[in-house]
Steps between C-alpha positions, in 0.01 A plus 500: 500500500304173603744202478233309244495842274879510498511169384235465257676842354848356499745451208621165702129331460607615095777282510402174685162514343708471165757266585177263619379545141831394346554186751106458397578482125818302520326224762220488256724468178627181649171399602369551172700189370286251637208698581455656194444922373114508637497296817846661594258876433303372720698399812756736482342887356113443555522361865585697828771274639678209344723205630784400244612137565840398393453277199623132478662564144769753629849401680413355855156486384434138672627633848332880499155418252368320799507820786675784370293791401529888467120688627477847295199755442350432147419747227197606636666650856792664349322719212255588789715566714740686238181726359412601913883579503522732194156671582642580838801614395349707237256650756733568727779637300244716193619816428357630191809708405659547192820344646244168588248455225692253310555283821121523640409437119748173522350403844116532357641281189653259740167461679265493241734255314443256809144565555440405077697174598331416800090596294668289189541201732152491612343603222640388170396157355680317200372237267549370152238562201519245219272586169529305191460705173169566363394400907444708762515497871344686812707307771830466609695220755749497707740190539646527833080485671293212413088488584251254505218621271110458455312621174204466400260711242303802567398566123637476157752769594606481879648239703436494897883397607563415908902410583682385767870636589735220493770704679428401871306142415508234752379181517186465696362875376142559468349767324132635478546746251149752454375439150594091497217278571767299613813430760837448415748251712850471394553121565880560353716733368810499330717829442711325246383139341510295171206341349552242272301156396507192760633296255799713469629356848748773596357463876193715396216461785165394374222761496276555791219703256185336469378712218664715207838460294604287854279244537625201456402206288737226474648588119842641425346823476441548918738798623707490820713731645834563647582754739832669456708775668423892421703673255566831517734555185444807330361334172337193676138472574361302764226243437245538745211223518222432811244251558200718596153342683172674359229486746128685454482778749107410561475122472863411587497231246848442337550613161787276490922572498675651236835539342616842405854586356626833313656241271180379429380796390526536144584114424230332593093603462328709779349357758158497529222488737111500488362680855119556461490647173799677469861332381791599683849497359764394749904528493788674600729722300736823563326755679302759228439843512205663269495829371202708330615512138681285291802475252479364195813364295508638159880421404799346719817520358871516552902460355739271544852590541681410200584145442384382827158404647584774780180699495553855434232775516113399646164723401133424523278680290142516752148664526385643791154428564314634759136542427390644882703800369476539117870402453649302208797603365818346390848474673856355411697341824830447484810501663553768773194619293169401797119556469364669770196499501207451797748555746706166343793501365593256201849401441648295179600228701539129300296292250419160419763328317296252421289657247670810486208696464394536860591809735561462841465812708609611844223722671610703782213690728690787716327813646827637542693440197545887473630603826856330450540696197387828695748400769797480285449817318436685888826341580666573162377884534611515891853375413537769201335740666795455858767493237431810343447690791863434623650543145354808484593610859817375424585661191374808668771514752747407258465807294570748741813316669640507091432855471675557819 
């Protein structure tokens, strides 16, 4: 057998590939401290290789945080490499044999178990729906991605939306997006910021927007901003805000700077500006995803646990509307009760406590939400099916060795 083939096939690679992915999970459970649960998914499972530095905060932190690292493969090369090494052990080793079915059926679990992980990484998208009751909504956003947006009206009943992904911004970007009569030039951005008034002090920055919510104007009304440090707590948001430099792609003329913020959004009026004869709406908010239909919220309630404010039990009453395919009907989310529907799933997920009568819903997208339930039942099946066999092979030699 070729050395490569023996190796790929081996029960060794088994074992270091899975005592990587326990040293991967307990580097990154540190890490995840001061990193925080999605930037630490990031570095550590969705990358191929990964450098863990020794942190400042733990004993001999001020002599090792400086140097002292440990390089290891990331998520990404050790599920590959795992699913390669249980398809070639499974394709070496198949024997479709009474005796084997239960293990080849555990293998082909194993592997399509991996393979659902792997599609859900790539594919599946998350986001958060919030409808008011009596309201409905169409679109949902996601917290964690921020864009810089564009409107402006086609007719009475669609809006012509271009974005920009805030993810990889720098300053100095330009973008000539098709469809804007326009170019965009980040003069500033700020992953994490505060805006507040000027007159505030608090070491705010005065504006560099000459038109919009920014400009300034010499009252106690003129925003600045502050640029702070990225958080990446769980339950913490950051506030992004840019300066962006409007420029007409055919004249070059300079539509002047503006000031966007997600905190903005929301708190202040849209900002507005007349291009020919159309009017443009400009900003930034989280990143939005659109579907084609819409839920309406007929009813959100839920219980309290008994003599405490301790929410107890969530449900939104909605209508599914989707005209393109004759559908309106009515549904009841709840907990570990999701709409799917459209390929979207719709989880009971929080509300606003606020007013109390607005839902907030997370949407998940997966194309392979059903293979890690197919997966578990194949491996479920395999394992019943090996221990069965024996028991029965077993028992069968233990009858005649009584009789004897």
């Amino acid at each position: 057998m070729h050395p490569a083939i023996k190796l790929l096939t081996s029960l060794r690679l088994t074992v270091i590939l899975l005592s990587f992915s326990m040293a991967l999970v307990f580097f990154g459970t540190l890490d995840q401290v001061n990193t925080g649960i999605h930037v630490t998914q990031k570095r550590y499972f969705e990358s191929l290789f990964v450098f863990w530095q020794y942190p400042d905060t733990l004993p001999f932190g001020d002599f090792l945080g400086g140097w002292f690292g440990i390089p290891m493969p990331g998520g990404y090369t050790i599920g590959i490499l795992l699913l390669i090494n249980l398809i070639a052990a499974h394709i070496q080793r198949f024997q479709w044999t009474l005796k084997k079915v239960g293990i080849q059926i555990v293998h082909a679990g194993l592997i399509l178990l991996l393979f659902s992980e792997l599609l859900t990484d790539f594919l599946a998208e998350e986001s958060m729906m919030s409808i008011d009751e009596s309201g409905s909504s169409n679109s949902a956003f996601n917290s964690q991605h921020g864009e810089i947006y564009f409107n402006r009206d086609v007719d009475e009943d669609h809006i012509e939306v271009f974005s920009i992904a805030t993810d990889y911004l720098k300053n100095g970007d330009v973008f000539d997006e098709p469809g804007l009569p326009f170019t965009v030039e980040i003069l500033r951005f700020y992953k994490n910021s505060t805006i507040g008034f000027l007159s505030q002090g608090g070491g705010f920055a005065p504006s560099m927007a000459t038109e919009g919510i920014g400009k300034l104007t010499g009252t106690p009304r003129d925003l600045g901003i502050r640029g702070e440090r990225p958080t990446y707590a769980m339950d913490d948001v950051n506030t992004e805000s840019a300066f962006i430099r409007l420029t007409d792609r055919e004249t070059q003329e300079n539509l002047g700077t503006w000031l966007v913020s997600n905190v903005l959004e929301g708190n202040f009026p849209a900002q507005t500006m007349e291009f020919g004869d159309e009017q443009w709406t400009i900003g930034m908010r989280f990143r939005r995803s659109y579907f084609p239909f819409a839920l309406e919220l007929i009813d959100f309630r839920f219980d309290r646990y008994p003599g405490t404010e301790i929410p107890k039990n969530f449900s939104s009453e909605v209508i599914i509307k989707d005209p393109d395919n004759g559908v309106e009907r009515n549904a009841l989310i709840y907990m570990n009760h999701p709409l799917r529907y459209g390929g979207y799933t719709f989880y009971q997920a929080s509300y606003d406590e606020t007013t109390e009568t607005t839902t907030v819903l997370q949407v998940v997208k997966n194309p392979g939400w059903l293979l890690p339930y197919v997966s578990v039942a194949m491996l479920a099946f395999g394992m019943i099916w090996q221990f069965s066999y024996h028991l029965v092979a077993f028992l069968g030699k233990r009858k005649p060795s009584v009789a004897a």
